[in-house]
C-alpha positions in Angstrom: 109.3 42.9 27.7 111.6 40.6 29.5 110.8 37.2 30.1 111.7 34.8 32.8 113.8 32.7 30.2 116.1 35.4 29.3 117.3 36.3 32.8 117.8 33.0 33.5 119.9 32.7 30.1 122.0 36.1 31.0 122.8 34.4 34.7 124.1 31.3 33.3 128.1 31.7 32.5 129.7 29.5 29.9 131.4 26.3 30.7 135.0 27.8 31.5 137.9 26.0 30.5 140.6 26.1 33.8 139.9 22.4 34.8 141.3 21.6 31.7 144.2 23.7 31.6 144.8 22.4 35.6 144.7 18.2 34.4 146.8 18.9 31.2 149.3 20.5 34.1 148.9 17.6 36.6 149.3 15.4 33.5 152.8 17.6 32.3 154.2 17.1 35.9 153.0 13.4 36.5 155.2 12.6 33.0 157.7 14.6 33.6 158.3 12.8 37.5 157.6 9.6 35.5 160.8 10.2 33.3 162.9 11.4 36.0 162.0 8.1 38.2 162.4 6.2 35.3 165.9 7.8 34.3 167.3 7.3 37.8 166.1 3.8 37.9 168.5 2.8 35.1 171.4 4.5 36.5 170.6 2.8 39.5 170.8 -0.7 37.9 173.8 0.1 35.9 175.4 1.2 39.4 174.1 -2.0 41.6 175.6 -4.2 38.2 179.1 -2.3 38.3 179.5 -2.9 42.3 177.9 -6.8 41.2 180.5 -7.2 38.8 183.4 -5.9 41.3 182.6 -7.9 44.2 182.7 -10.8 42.1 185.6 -10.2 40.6 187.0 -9.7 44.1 185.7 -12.8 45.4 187.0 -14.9 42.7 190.4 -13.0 43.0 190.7 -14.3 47.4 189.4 -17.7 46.3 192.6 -18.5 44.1 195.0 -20.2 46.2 198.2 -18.0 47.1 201.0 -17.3 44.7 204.0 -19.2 47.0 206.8 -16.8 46.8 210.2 -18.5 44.8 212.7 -20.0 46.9 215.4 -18.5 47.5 218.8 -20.0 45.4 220.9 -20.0 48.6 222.9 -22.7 49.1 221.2 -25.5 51.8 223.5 -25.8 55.0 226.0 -29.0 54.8 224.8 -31.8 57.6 227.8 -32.8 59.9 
């Protein structure tokens, strides 16, 4: 004799386990964008401190005053 119980036992399905295998996925790519974001961030920086270090170096180089060229060891004409 079946009973109202065990049809409603045989109907149920058990608790399946894709939702987790979907967020451990999200999760893999999230860290994985994470590190690539983080990893161009620092070669970022390094870049923006190299063209820092160059322009400053150029700056300091044009605000020297000019090398005068030697004079010449030609002889001065004679006054009359």
């Amino acid at each position: 004799m079946k009973t109202r119980f065990a049809k409603i036992r045989r109907s149920r399905r058990p608790p399946g386990g894709s939702a987790v295998v979907v967020l451990l996925a999200l999760l893999t790519v999230m860290l994985l964008l994470l590190a690539a974001n983080t990893a161009a961030l620092n070669r970022l920086t390094q870049e923006v401190k190299g063209v820092e270090k160059r322009q400053v170096q150029r700056l300091n180089a044009s605000s020297k005053p000019p090398v005068r060229p030697a004079q010449s060891a030609t002889n001065q004409p004679a006054e009359r």
